[in-house]
LOMI-313545 format. One record per residue: residue in three letters; x, y, z of N, C-alpha, C in turn. Coordinates in steps of 0.1 Angstrom, whole numbers, plus 5000, padded with zeros to 4 digits. Example, Ala and Ser with C-alpha at 12.3 -4.5 7.8 and 13.67 -1.06 7.14 Angstrom:
! residues 2
ala513249435078512349555078513249675078 ser512849785071513749895071512950005079 
//
This chain:
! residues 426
unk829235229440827935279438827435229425 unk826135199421825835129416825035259400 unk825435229390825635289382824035369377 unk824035469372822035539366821435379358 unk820235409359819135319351819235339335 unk818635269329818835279318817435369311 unk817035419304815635499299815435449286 unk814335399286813935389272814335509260 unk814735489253815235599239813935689235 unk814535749233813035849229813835969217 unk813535919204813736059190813036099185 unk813036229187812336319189812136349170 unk812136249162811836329150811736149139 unk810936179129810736079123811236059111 unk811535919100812535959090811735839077 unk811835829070811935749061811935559068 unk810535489066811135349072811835279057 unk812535179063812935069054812634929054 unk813334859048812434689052814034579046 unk814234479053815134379053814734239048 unk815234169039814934069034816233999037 unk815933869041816833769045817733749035 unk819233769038820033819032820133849018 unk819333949016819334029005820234139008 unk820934188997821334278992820934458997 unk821334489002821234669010821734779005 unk821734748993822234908990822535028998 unk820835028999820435189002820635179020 unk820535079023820735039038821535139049 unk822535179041824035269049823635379050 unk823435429036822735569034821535629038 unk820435509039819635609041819635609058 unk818235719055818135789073817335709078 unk817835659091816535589098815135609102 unk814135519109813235549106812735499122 unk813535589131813135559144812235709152 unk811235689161811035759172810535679180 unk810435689189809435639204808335579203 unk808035509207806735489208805635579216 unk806235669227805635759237804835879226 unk805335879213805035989205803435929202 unk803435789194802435759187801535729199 unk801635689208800235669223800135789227 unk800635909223800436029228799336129214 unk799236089202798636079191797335979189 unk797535849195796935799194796835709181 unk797735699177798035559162798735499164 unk798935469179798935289181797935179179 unk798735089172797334949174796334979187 unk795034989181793834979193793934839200 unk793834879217793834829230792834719225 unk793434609234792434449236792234449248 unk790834389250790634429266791434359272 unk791534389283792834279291791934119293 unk792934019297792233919303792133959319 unk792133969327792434059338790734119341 unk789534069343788634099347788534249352 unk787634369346787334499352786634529362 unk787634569367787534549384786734709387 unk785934739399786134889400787234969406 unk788034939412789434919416790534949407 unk789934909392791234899377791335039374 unk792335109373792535239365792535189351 unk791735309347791935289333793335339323 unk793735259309794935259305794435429303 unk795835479298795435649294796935639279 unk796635769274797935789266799335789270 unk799735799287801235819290801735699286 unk802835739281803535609280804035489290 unk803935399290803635259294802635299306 unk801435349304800235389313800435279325 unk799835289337799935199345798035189346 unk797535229336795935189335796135039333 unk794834929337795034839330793834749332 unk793134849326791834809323791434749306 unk792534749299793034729284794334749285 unk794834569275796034599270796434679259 unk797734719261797934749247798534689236 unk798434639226798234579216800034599209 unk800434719208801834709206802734689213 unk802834589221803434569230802934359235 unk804234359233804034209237803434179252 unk802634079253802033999264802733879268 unk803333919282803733759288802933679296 unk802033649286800933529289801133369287 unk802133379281802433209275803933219276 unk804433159267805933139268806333219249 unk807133309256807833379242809133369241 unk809733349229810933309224811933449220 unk812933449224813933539223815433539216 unk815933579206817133549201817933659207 unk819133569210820233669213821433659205 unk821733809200822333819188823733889192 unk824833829188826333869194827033929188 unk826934089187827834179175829134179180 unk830134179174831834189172832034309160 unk833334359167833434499155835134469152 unk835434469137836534449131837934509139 unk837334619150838034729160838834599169 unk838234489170838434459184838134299188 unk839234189186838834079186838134019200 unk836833929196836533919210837433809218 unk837233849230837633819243837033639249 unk835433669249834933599251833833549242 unk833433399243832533319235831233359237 unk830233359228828633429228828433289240 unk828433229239828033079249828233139265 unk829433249266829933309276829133379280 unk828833469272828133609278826833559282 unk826133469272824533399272824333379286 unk825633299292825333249307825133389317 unk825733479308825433579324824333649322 unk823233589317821833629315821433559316 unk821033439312820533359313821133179321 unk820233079329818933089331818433229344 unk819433289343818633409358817533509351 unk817433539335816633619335815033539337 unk815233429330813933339329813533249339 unk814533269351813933209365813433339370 unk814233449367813133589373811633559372 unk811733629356810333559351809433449359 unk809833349355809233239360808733239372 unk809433309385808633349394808133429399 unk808533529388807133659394806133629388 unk805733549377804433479372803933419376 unk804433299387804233189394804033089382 unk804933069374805032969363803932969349 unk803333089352802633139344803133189332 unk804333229327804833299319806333189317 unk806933189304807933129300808933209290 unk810033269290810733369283811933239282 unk812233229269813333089260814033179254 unk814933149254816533219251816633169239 unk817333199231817833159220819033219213 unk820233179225821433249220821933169210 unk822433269201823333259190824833179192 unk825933069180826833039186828133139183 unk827933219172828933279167828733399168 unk829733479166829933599168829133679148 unk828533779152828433859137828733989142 unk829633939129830834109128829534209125 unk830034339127829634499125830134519117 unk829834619103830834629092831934749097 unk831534799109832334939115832734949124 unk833834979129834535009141833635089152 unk834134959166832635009171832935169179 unk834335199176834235359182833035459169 unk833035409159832335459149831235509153 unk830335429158829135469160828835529176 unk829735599180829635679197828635609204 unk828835509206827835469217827535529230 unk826635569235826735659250825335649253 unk824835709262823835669268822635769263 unk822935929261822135989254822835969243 unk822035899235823235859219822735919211 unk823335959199823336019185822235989180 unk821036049175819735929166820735889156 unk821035959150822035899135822835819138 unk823535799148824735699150823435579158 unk822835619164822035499172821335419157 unk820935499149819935439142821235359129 unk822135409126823335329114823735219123 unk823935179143824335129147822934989146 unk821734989149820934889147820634919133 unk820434969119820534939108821634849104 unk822934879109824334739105823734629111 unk822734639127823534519133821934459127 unk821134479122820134409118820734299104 unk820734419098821434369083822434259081 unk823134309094824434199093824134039102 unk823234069109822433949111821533889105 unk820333929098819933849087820233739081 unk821433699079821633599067822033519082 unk822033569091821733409102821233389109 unk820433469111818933509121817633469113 unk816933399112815533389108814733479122 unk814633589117813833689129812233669131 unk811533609122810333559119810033449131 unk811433379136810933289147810933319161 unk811333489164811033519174810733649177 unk810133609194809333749196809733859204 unk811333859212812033939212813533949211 unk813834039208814934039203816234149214 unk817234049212818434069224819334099215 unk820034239209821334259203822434259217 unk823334209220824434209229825834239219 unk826434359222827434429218828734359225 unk829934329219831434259225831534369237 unk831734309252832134439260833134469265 unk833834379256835534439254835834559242 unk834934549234834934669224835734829230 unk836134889222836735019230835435099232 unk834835089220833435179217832535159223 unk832135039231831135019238830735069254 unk830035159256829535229269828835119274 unk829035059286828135019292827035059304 unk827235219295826235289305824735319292 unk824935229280824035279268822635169269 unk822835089271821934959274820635029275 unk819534999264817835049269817834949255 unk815734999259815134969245814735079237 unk815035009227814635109214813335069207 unk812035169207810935149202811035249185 unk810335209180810035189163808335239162 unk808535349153807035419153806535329143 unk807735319133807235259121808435129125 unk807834979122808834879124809334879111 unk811034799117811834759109811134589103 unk811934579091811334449085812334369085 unk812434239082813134139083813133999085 unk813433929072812733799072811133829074 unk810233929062808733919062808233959074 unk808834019087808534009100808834159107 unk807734219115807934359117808434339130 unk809734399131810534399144810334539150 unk809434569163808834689168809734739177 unk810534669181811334719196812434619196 unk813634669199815134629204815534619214 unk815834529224816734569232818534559228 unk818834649229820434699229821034659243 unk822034569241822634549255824234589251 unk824334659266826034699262826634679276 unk826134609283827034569295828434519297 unk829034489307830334469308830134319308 unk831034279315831534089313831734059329 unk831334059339829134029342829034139339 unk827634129339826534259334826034309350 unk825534399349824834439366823534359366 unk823634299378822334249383821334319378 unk820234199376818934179371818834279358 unk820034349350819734459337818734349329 unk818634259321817834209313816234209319 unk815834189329814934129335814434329337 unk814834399337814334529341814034559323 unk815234539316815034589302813634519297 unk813434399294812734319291811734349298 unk811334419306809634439313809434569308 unk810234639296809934769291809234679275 unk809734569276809034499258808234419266 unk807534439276805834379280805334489289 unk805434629287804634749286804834819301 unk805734769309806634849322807034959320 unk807035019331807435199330808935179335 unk809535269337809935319348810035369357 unk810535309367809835359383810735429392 unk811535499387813035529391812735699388 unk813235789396813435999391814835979385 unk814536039375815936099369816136259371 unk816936269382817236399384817136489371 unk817036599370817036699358817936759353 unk818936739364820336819361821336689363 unk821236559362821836409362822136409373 unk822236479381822736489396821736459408 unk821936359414821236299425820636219428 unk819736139438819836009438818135959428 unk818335859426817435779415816335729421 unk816735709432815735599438815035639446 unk814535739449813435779459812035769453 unk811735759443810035709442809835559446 unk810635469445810235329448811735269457 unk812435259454813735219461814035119458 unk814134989467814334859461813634799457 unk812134859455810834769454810634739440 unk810634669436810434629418811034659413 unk811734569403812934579395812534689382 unk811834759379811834819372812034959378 unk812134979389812835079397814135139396 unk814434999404816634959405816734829401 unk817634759391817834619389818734589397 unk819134689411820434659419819534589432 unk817834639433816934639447817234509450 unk817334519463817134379473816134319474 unk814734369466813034309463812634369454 unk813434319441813134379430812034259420 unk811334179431809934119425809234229419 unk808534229410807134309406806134369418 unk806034439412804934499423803634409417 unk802634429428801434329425800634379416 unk800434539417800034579409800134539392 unk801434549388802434489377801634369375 unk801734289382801934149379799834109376 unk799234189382798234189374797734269362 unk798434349358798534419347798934309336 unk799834249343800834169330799634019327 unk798333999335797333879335798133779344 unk799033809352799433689364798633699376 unk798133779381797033789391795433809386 unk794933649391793533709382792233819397 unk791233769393790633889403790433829418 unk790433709418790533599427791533629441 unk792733679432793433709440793933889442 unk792833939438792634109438791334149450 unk791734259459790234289465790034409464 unk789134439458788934579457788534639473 unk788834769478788334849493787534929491 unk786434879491785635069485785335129493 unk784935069511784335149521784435059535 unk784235149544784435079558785635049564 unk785834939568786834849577786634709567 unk787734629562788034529554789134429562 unk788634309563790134219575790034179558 unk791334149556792234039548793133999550 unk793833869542794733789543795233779532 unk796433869533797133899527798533759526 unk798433679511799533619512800833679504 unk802133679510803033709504803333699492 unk803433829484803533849471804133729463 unk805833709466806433629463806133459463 unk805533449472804533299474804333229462 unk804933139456804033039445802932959450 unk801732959442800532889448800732729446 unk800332679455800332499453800532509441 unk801032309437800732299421798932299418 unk798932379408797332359404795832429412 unk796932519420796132579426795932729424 unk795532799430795032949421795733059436 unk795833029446796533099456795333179463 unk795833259475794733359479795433509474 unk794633569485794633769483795833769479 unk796533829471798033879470798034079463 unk797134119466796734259465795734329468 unk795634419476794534499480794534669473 unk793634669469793734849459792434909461 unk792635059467791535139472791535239456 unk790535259455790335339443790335469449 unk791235579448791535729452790635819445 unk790935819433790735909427790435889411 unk789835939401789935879385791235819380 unk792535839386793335829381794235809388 unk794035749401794935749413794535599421 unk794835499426794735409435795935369442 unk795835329458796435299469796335149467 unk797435099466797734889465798734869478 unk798134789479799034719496798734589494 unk800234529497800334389493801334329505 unk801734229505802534149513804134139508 unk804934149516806434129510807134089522 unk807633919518808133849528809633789521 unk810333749522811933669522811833559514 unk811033569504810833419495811033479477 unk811533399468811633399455812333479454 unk811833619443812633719436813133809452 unk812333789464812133879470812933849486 unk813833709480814933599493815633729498 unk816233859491817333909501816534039502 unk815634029509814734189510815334239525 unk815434369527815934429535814434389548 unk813334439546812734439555811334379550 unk810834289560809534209556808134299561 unk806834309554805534369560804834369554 unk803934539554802934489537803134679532 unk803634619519803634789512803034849506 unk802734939507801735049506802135129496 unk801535179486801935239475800835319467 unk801535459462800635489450800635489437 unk799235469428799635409415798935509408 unk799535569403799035699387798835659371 unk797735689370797535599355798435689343 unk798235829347798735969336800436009340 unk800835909350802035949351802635849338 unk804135909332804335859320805635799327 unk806235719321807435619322808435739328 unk808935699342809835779343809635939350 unk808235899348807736039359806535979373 unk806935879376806535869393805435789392 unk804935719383803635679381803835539392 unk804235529402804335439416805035529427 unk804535569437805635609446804935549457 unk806235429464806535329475806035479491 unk805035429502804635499509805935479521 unk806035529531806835509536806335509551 unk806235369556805635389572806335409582 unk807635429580808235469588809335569580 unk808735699583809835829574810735819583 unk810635829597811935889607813135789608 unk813335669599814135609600814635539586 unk815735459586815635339575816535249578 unk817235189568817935069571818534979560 unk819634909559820434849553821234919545 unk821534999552822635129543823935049533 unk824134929542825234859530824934829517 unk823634799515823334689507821434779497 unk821034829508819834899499820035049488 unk819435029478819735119464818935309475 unk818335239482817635379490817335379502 unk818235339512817935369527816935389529 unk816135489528814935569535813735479535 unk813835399519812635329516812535169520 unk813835169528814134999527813334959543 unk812835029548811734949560810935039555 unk810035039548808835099544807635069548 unk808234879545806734819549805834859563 unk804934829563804334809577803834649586 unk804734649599804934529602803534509614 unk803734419619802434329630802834459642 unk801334519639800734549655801034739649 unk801534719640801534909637800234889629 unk800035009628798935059615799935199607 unk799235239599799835349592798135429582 unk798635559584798035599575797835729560 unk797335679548798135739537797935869537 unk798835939538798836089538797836179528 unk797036269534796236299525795136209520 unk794636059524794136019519793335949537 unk791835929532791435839542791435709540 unk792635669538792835469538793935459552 unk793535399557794335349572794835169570 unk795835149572795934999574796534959583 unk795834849589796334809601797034649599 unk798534609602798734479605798334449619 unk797934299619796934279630798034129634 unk798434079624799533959632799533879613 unk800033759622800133669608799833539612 unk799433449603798933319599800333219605 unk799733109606800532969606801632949594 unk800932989580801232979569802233089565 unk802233209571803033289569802733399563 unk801033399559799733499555800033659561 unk799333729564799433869565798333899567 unk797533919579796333929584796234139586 unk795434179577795534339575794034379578 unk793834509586792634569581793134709571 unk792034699563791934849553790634869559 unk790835049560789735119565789735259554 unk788535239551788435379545787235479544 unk787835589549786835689553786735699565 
//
């Protein structure tokens, strides 16, 4: 069985910031208290960097961004939070603890991330976006045994925050952090101390400094030697403003995946169509309006092409999302999902139906996958959620959203492999 998701960190209290100069001298470095909370705190306050409007044309269809954390509004970006609009550069940095000689070469581990995280990428953008590695060749020691710092999954703030204060500092003098724009700490995972159930990002109310350069967010990797499918590629869409789309039971007990199931890797990085949802992927500026239709009334035919689909070279593609506007803070997105790209080993092909909440906050439901067929499911070997793994709706059914008057009918498919739908609403 395939192990809980990982949750963005969240400390609940604020401390003193500091600042790092390329290998300069730390005194006070050990001693003092860190200077971490969430970011969920300051969008909840409102002293985050002010929103830039998206590139992403304002649709009537667009929810607007709101304060929950990683909002699924996206009618404005948000400005603290990187944009994968172009190609951004990434260092990966390979901590060893005096506890525990490593096993294997950073050249080793690099490969079991990469090139898969950045062919993810690559094609849920349709070549729009470019994420460059920049692994490190040597190991940089930790000054402390890595049982020192308890690593675990709800971790210590104090021990979390002395564990990225060492592993900053002790990188510096070989890291120029100034030349990149996210950053990959990878922990030895032969270490005794290392959980590889601790893996998330860590956001910075106040950034850390280093090399003249404000480092806002970490990802901490503490995987094993492989790591579980697609972990980077889920982590890394929390440092370009992704939620989480996954329930965390309240009492840790039970299953994870019933809001979305296999569908988007920010769900389960285990899903069998852990492509981006369309929604996502126009949030992130990879779907312009071109390929968005808003439903405001009536009966609507479209042609729906398969999410996964790269467009010709040089070409702009057709429909790849349809979204009924619900409610101020609610819309219905139905899209296509066929057996191609991120989305080759999907349990079941159609077009999925989904709801999108602007106020729902990371981790509390802000997508729940519709289900057109509740009375059954399918690929019990291999899907992270049975129930949700034939969800879609295939040629010649229609389905309709519970509580809501949107009806969708598949009507057949194209030569091409398109998805011919009516939306009806009202």
């Amino acid at each position: 069985m395939p192990r809980n998701p990982h949750p963005e960190v969240d400390v609940p209290r604020q401390l003193p910031p500091w600042g790092l100069t390329r290998g300069g001298e730390r005194p006070r470095l050990r001693s003092a208290a860190a200077a971490f909370t969430s970011l969920t705190a300051l969008a909840a306050t409102g002293l985050v960097a002010g929103p830039a409007v998206a590139e992403s044309p304002i649709m009537p269809c667009a929810l607007e961004r709101t304060p929950a954390h990683h909002s699924e509004g996206l009618d404005t970006w948000n400005t603290a939070y990187q944009r994968p609009d172009r190609h951004l550069d990434a260092v990966m940095v390979f901590l060893s603890f005096p506890d525990s000689p490593p096993r294997s070469a950073p050249a080793e581990l690099a490969a079991d991330y990469f090139p898969a995280t950045s062919q993810f990428f690559d094609r849920a953008s349709y070549g729009k976006f470019a994420l460059r590695p920049h692994p490190q060749r040597e190991w940089v020691q930790m000054p402390d045994y890595s049982t020192a710092y308890a690593i675990q999954r709800d971790w210590n703030p104090a021990r979390r925050s002395a564990y990225l204060r060492d592993a900053v500092a002790a990188a510096d003098p070989h890291v120029d952090f100034s030349r990149y724009d996210v950053v990959y700490l990878i922990a030895d995972p032969d270490a005794p101390g290392v959980d590889s159930d601790a893996t998330k990002v860590v956001n910075f109310d106040r950034p850390m400094r280093a090399d003249d350069t404000d480092i806002k967010r970490i990802v901490t990797v503490f995987e094993g030697h492989p790591p579980d499918r697609n972990v980077l590629a889920h982590e890394t869409g929390h440092v370009f403003d992704l939620p989480d789309l996954y329930h965390r039971p309240t009492d840790g007990d039970g299953d994870w995946d019933t809001h979305v199931g296999d569908w988007d890797v920010m769900g389960s990085q285990f899903g069998l169509s852990p492509d981006l949802f369309g929604w996502h992927k126009w949030k992130l500026g990879w779907l312009d309006r071109r390929q968005v239709e808003c439903v405001e009334g009536g009966g609507q035919r479209l042609t729906l092409e398969p999410l996964s689909t790269r467009p010709a070279r040089g070409g702009v593609g057709g429909t790849k999302l349809a979204v009924v506007r619900t409610g101020l803070g609610s819309a219905i997105a139905v899209e296509a999902r066929g057996a191609t790209g991120n989305d080759r080993a999907t349990c079941t092909e159609g077009v999925l139906v989904y709801r999108v909440r602007n106020e729902a906050p990371s981790g509390g439901g802000p997508v729940e996958v519709l289900d057109a067929h509740p009375d059954s499911d399918a690929c019990w070997n291999d899907s992270v959620y049975p129930p949700l793994a034939d969800a879609p709706v295939s040629v010649g059914e229609s389905f309709t959203v519970p509580d809501e008057d949107v009806r969708i009918e598949v009507e057949g498919r194209t030569a091409t492999g398109a998805w011919t739908v009516k939306v009806s609403v009202g």
